[in-house]
C-alpha positions in Angstrom: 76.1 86.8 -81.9 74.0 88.4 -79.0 75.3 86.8 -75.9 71.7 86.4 -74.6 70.7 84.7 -78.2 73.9 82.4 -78.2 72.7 81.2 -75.0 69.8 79.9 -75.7 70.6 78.5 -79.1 73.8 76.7 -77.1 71.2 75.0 -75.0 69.1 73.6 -78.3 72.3 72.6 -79.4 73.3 70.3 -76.3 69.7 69.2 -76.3 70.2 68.1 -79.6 73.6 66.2 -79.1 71.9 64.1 -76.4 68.8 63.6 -78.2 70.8 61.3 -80.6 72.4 59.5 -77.2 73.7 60.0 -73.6 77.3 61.7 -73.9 79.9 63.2 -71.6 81.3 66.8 -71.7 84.0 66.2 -73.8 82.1 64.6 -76.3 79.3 66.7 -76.3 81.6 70.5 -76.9 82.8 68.4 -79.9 79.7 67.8 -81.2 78.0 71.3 -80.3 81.5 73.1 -81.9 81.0 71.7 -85.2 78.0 74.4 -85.7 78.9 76.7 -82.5 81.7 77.5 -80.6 81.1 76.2 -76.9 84.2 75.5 -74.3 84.2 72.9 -71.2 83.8 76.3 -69.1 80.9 77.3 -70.8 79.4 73.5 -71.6 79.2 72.8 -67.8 77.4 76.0 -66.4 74.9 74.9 -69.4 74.6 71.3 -68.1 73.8 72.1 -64.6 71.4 75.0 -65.6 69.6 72.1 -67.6 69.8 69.9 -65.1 68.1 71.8 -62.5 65.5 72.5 -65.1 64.3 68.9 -65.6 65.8 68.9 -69.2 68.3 66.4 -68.9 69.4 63.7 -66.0 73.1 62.3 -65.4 74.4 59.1 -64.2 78.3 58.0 -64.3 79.4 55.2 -65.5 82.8 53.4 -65.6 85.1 54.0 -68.9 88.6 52.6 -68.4 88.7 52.4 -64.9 87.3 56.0 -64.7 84.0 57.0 -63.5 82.6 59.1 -66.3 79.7 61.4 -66.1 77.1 61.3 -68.5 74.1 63.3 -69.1 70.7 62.0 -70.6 68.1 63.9 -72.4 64.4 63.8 -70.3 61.1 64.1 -71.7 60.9 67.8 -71.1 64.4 68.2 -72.9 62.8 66.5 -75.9 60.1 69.2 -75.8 62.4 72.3 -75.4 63.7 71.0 -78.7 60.0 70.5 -80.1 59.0 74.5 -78.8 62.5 76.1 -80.4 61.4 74.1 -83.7 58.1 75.7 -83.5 59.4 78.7 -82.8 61.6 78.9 -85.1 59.0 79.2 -87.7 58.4 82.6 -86.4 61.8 83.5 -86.4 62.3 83.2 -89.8 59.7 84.8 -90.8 61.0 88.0 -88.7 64.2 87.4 -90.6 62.6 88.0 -93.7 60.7 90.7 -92.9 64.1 92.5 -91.4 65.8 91.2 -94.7 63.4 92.6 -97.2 63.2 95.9 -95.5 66.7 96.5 -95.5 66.8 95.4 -99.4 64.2 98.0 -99.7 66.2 101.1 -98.0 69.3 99.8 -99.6 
């Protein structure tokens, strides 16, 4: 996938994880890995990029005597997810397009 594309869809993706609950990093590259492959070194430049967008907040927590990070999805995070729904509408329908005319030169 387009490195650009995979970007964006990767930031759906956590968007999505955290709209079900607040999670950690560990947690959340399991989640996103079951449709997309993500590593902790990619997961965290994502988290901080949404961060400083206003798309998701963190707060830590203790988990066995551990301070644990977690991030929350905000209201404009819940949006972002609403906009790539709508857009992806669009998408398919550029999909097909691409698809039929290919099936037509084939």
């Amino acid at each position: 996938m387009d490195t650009q594309r995979k970007k964006g869809v990767l930031d759906i993706c956590v968007l999505s994880v955290l709209q079900r609950a607040p999670s950690y990093g560990y947690l959340i590259v399991k989640e996103v890995s079951e449709c997309i492959e993500i590593s902790e070194s990619t997961l965290y430049p994502i988290l901080k990029r949404l961060e400083n967008a206003g798309t998701l907040t963190t707060y830590k927590q203790e988990h066995n005597g551990r301070m644990r990070k977690y991030y929350q999805i905000t209201e404009s995070g819940k949006q972002k997810i609403e906009e790539f729904l709508s857009e992806w509408e669009e998408i398919k329908k550029i999909y097909m397009f691409v698809e039929n005319r290919n099936k037509e030169e084939a």
